[in-house]
C-alpha positions in Angstrom: -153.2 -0.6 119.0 -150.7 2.2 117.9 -149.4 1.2 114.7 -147.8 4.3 113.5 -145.4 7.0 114.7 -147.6 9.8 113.6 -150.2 7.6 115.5 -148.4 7.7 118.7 -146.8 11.2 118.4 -150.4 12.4 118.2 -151.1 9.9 121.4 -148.7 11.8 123.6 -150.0 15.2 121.7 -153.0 14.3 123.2 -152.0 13.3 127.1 -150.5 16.6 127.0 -146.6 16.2 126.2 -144.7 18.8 124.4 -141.1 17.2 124.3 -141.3 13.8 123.0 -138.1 11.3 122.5 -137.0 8.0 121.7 -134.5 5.6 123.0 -132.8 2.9 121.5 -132.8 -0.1 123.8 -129.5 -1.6 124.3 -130.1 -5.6 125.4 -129.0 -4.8 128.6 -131.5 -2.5 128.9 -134.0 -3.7 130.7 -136.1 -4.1 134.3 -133.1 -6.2 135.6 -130.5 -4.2 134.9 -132.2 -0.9 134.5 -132.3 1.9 131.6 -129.1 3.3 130.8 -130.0 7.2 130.1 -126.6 7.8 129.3 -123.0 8.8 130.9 -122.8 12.1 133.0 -125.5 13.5 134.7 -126.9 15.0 131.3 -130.1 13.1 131.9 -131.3 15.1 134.5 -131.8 18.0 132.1 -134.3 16.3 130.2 -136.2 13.8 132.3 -138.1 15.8 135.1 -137.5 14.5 138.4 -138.2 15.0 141.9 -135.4 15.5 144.9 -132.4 13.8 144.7 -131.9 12.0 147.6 -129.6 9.5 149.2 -131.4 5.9 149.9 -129.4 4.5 152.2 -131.2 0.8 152.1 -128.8 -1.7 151.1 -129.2 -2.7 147.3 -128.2 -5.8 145.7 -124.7 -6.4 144.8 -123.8 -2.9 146.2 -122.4 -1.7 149.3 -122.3 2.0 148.3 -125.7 4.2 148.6 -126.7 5.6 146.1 -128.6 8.8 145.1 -131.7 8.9 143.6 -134.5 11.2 142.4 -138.9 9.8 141.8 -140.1 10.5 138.4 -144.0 11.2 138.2 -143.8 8.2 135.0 -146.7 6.7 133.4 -147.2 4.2 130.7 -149.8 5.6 128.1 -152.0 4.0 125.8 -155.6 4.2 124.3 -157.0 3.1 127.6 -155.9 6.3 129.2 -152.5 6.8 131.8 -151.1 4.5 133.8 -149.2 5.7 137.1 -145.0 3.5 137.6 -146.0 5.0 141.3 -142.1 3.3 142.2 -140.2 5.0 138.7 -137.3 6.5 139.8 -133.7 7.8 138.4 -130.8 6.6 139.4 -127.5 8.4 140.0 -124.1 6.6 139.8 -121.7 9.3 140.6 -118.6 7.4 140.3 -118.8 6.3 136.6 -120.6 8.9 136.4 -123.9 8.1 134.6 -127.9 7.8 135.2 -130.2 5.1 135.0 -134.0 4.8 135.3 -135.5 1.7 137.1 -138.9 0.8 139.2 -140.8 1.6 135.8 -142.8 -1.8 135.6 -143.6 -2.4 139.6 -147.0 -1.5 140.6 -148.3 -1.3 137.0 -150.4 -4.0 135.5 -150.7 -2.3 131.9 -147.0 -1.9 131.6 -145.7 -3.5 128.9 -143.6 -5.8 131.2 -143.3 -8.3 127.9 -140.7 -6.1 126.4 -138.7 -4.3 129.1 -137.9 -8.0 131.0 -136.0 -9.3 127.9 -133.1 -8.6 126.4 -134.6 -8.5 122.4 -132.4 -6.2 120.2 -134.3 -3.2 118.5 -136.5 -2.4 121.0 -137.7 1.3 121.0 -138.4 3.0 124.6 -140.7 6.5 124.1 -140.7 9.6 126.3 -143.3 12.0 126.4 -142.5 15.5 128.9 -145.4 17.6 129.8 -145.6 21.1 131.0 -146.4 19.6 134.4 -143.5 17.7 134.8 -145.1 14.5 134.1 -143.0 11.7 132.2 -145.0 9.6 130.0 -144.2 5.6 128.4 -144.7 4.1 125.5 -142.2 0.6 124.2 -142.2 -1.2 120.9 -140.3 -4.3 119.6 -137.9 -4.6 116.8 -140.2 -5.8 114.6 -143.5 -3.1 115.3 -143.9 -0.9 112.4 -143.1 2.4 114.5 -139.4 0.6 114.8 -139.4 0.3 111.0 -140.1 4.2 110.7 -137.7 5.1 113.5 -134.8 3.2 112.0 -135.7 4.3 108.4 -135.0 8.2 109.5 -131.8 10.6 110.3 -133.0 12.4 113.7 -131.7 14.8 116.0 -130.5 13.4 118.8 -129.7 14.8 122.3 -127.1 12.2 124.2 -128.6 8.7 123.6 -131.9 10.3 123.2 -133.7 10.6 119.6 -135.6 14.0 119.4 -139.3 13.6 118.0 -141.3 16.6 116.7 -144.6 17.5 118.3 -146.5 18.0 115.2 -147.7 14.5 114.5 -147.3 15.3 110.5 -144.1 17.8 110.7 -141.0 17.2 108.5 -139.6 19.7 110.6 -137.6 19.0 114.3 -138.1 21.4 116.9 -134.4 23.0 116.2 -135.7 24.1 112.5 -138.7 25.1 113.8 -136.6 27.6 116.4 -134.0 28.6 113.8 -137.7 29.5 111.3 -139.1 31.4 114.3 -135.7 33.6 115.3 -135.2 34.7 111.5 -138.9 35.9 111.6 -138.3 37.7 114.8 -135.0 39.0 113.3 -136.6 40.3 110.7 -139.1 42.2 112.4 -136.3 44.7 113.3 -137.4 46.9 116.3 -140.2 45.8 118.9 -141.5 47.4 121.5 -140.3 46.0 124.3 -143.5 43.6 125.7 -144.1 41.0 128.4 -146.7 38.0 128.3 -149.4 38.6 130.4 -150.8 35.0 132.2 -153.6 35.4 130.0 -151.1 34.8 126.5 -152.0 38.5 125.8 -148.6 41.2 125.0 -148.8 44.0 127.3 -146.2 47.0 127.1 -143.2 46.8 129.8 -141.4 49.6 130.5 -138.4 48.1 133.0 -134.7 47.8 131.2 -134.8 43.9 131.7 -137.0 43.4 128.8 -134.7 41.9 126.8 -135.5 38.4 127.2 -139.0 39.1 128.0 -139.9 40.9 124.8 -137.8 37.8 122.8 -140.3 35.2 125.0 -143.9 37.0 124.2 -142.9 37.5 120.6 -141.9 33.8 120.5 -145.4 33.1 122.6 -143.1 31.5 125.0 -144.8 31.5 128.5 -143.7 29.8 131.9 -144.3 26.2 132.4 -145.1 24.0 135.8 -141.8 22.7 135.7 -138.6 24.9 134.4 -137.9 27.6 132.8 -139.8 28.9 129.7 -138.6 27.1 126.9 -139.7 26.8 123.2 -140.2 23.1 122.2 -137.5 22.0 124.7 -135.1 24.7 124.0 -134.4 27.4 126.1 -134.0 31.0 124.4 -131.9 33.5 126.4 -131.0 37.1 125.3 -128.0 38.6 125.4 -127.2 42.6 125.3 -125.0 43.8 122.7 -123.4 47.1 121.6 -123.2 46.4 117.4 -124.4 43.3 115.5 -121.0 43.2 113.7 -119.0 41.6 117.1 -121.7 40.6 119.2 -119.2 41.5 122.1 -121.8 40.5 125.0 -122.4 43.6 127.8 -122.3 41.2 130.8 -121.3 38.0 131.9 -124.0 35.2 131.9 -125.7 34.5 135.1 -125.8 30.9 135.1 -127.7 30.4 138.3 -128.7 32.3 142.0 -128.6 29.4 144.4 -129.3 30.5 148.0 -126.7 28.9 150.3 -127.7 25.4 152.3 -125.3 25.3 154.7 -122.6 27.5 156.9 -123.4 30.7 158.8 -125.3 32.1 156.1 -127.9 29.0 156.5 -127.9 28.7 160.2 -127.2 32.1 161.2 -129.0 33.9 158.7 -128.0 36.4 156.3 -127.7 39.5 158.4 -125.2 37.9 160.8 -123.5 36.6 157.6 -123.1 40.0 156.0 -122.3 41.8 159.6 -119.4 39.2 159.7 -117.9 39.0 156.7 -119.6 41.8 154.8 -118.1 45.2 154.3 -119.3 49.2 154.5 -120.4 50.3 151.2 -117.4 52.1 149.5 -119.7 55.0 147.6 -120.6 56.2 151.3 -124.1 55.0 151.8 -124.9 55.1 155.0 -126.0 52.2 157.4 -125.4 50.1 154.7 -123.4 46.2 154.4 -122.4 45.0 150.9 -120.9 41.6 150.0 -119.6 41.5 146.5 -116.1 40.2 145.0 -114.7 37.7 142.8 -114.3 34.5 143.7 -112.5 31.1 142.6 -111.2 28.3 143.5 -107.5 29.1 142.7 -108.3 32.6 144.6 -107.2 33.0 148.0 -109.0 34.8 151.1 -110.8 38.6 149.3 -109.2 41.6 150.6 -112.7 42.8 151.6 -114.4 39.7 153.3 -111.5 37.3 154.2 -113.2 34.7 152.7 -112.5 32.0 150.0 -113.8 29.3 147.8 -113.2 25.8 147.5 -114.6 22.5 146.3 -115.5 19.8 148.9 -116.1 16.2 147.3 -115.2 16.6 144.1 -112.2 14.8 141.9 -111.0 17.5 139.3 -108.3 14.9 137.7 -111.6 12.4 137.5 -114.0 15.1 136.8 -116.5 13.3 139.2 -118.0 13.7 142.5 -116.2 11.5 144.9 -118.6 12.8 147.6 -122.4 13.8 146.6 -123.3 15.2 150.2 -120.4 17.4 149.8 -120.7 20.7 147.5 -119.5 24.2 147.1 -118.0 26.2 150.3 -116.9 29.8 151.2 -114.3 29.3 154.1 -112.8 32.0 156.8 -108.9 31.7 157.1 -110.2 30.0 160.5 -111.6 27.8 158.3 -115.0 28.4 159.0 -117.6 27.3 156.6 -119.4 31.0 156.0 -121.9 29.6 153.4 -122.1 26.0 151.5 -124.0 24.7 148.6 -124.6 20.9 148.3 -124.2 19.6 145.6 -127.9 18.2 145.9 -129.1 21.5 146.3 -127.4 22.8 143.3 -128.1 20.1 140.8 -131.5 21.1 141.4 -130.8 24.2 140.1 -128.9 23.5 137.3 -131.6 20.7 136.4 -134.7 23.5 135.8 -131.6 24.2 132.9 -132.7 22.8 129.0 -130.4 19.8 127.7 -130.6 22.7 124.4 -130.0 26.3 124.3 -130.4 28.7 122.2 -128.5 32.2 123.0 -129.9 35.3 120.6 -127.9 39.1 120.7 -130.0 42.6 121.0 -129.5 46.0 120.9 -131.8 48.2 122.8 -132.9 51.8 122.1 -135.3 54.4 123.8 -137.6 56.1 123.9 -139.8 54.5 123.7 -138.1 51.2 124.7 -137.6 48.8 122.0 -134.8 45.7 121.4 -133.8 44.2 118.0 -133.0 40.7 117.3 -129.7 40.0 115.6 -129.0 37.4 112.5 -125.8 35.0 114.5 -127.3 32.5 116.8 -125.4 30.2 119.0 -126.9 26.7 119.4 -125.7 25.0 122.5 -126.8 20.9 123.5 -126.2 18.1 125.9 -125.9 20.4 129.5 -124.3 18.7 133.1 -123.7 19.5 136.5 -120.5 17.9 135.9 -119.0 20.5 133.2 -120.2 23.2 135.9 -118.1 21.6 138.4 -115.5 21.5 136.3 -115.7 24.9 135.0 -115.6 26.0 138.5 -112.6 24.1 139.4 -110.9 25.4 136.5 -111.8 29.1 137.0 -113.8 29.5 134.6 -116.9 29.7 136.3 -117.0 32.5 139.2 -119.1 33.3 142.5 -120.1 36.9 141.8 -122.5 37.9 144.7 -124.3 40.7 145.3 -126.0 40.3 148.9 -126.2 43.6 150.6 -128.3 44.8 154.0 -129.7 48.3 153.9 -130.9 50.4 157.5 -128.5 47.8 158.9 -128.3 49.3 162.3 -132.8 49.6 162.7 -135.0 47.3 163.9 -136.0 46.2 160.6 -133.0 45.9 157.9 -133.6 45.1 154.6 -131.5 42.1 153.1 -130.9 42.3 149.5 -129.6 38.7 148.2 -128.3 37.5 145.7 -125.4 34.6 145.3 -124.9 34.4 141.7 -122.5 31.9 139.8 -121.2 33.9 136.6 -119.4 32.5 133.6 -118.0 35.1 130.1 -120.4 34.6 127.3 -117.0 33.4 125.3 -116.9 30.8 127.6 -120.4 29.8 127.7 -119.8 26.8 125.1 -117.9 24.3 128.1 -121.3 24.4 129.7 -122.1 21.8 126.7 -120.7 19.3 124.8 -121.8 20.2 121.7 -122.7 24.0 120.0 -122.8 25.5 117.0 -123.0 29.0 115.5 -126.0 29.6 113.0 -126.4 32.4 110.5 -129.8 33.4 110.0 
């Protein structure tokens, strides 16, 4: 028996998590009515999941289908792991919020005492490994692990407590991060370096070494599932010209979907760019480009005759009305040139951290080398649903840069990109909660 938080941090330690958090349970939280994970769709950023998809079998009490997304979950314990094979998330787009269910079915060590009740106190434990792999663990109000859980302030992340790794640390992962960026900031000037597989720095001479240099200095190295990420946060870099007003170069790139659906998808690319791209207007020859502007409240570009719009989605609400619907450029015929679902896109923006951590520097050469400055802005609690509403609002742009090269020979080369681009100033309605920290 685990009889101790240090006890059963170390137990996940050693199953292989490196994210570990707690949930309160609520009394209606339970196999009955499912896990409430909390409103919005901010859930998805921290629990890993599979595809959403839609399951159209009826479901009691419900006439609607719902959307849903398999979680690799198993309950933990002394004994070893032990596979939920039927854990899965649920997605309730009209409230909006997520729930978790199927966690005790086809699980005999599950601890099926304390998740069919409705006992107050209850404590449900989360443990996220580099492969993707969610891991259990559930005490009652009266185990000592409840006692040391209620007796602490923690950070929290929507309805989830944070936990530190380090069985015996005082310390939560954001100190730990802030403690790490002051040492890097006060390294000054470092080469610029990329993380070879093998953990070792090796010199990198390419002008995106920004965030690469930041990640091997941090000893931050891709894992199975996301993006790299530093005990659950994600650390991007951001150019600067001064560290007195940290005015950003370029906007953010907030993610490069390739399209699912229109002529884009079914046609391919090249027919999409000889139809609605453009000759490039520095005079390179044989050449297509497809660039522009785009938003919702923009109508048809100049250049490509095409515009953007929403399909399935209440702005007034902010809430998807429609989840196989998503994101579409349209012709003034109204054709549909290129589409993202929603689906499609939610998986992107899931591989995004529920916490983020956004770091200026300056570059110089020769030889190349990037500084780290002092101001820090901490952003938490990430969902698809402030994208979409950025987006509807404007603030939030498609900025694409898909071009076809030796258009007219047998073999053309198809350069794509379809990037979704917000202002650093405005990077802060991506979350609801961020802060500014001086180093």
């Amino acid at each position: 028996m685990v009889d101790s938080l240090s006890g059963l941090l170390r137990l996940f330690v050693d199953h292989g998590a490196d994210r570990i958090y707690a949930k309160k349970l609520a009394p209606n939280d339970n196999s009955k009515n499912q896990i409430y994970l909390g409103g919005g769709f901010g859930a998805l950023n921290i629990i890993p999941h599979g595809e959403i998809y839609t399951d159209t079998r009826p479901m009691a009490g419900s006439k609607q289908d719902r959307p849903k997304a398999p979680v690799r979950f198993f309950w933990v314990d002394q004994n070893g792991k032990h596979q939920a094979p039927q854990a899965q998330l649920i997605l309730y787009p009209d409230y909006p919020e997520v729930r978790m269910s199927g966690f005790l079915q086809g699980c005999k060590p599950a601890p099926s005492n304390l998740l069919t009740v409705r006992d107050e106190g209850r404590i449900l434990f989360f443990g996220i490994t580099n492969a993707g792999d969610v891991l259990g663990y559930a005490v009652g109000g009266d185990h000592p692990i409840a006692t040391e859980i209620n007796a602490r302030q923690w950070q929290s992340v929507g309805v989830f407590i944070e936990l530190p790794t380090a069985p015996d640390s005082k310390q939560s992962p954001r100190d730990i991060l802030l403690s790490e960026l002051r040492r890097v900031y006060q390294l000054n000037w470092i080469s610029s370096q990329k993380l070879a597989k093998d953990g070792q720095k090796m010199p990198y001479a390419a002008r995106n070494g920004g965030g690469y240099t930041l990640e091997a200095e941090l000893g931050i190295t891709p894992n199975g599932y996301s993006e790299p990420d530093f005990m659950g946060w994600e650390v991007k870099q951001y150019g600067v010209g001064n560290f007195t007003k940290f005015l950003p170069k370029t906007p953010v790139t907030l993610m490069t979907p390739e399209p699912t659906g229109g002529i884009y998808k079914d046609m391919g690319p090249a027919e999409f760019l000889r139809r609605y791209g453009y000759p490039d207007k520095s005079g390179k020859p044989d050449r297509i480009n497809f660039g522009g502007v785009y938003t919702c409240t923009k109508d048809h570009h100049a250049d490509t005759g095409l515009r953007i719009s929403i399909d399935g989605y209440d702005a007034a609400r902010g809430t998807i009305t429609n989840l196989e619907g998503g994101i579409q450029l349209l012709s003034r015929l109204n054709e549909v040139a290129a589409a993202w679902s929603f689906k499609g896109m939610m998986e992107h923006w899931n591989r995004k951290h529920a916490q983020a951590a956004y770091v200026p520097s300056l570059f110089r050469t020769p030889p190349p080398e990037y500084s780290y400055g002092p101001r820090i802005l901490l952003c938490e609690q990430t969902d698809f649903l402030l994208f979409l509403k950025a987006f509807a609002a404007d603030v939030v742009s498609y900025d694409p840069a898909i071009k076809i090269e030796n258009a007219s020979s047998p073999r053309p080369e198809i350069k794509r990109r379809s990037q979704f681009r917000i202002k650093h100033s405005e990077i802060t309605q991506m979350y609801h909660r961020s802060e500014i920290v001086q180093l």
